[in-house]
N, C-alpha and C positions, 0 to 999 in steps of 0.2 A: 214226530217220526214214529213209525211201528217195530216193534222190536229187532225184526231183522235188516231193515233198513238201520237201525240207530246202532246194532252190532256194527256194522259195515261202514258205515261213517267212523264209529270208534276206535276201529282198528285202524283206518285209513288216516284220519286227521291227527297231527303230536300235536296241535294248540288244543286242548281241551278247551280253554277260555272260548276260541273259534266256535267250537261244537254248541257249549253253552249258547252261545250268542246266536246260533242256526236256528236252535230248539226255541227259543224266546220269541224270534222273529216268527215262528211259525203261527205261534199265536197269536201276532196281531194284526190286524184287519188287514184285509186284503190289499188296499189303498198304500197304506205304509208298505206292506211286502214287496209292491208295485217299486215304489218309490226304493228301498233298498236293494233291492236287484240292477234297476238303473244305473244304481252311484257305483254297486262294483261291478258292474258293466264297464262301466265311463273307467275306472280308477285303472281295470284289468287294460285296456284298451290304449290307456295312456302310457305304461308302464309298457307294453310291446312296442307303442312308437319310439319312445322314450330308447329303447334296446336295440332299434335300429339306428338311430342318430349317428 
């Protein structure tokens, strides 16, 4: 993230352990980023079905 970006996530997110976890993924290959976006895709997705039940 670039500073003003990474202010504004900071302020925005109480998990810091989250933010951590944002920052880390940034860095690794594109492939795994792929791949993580999917799963809380899928997870975010489930949990709105899951809320209308």
């Amino acid at each position: 993230m670039n500073g003003a970006t990474d202010d504004w996530a900071s302020s925005q997110l109480q998990d810091k352990e989250i933010l951590n976890l944002f920052k880390i993924v940034e860095q690794l290959n594109s492939e795994d980023e792929k791949m993580i976006k999917i799963f809380l895709d899928a997870l975010v997705a489930k949990r709105k079905i899951q809320s209308l039940a």
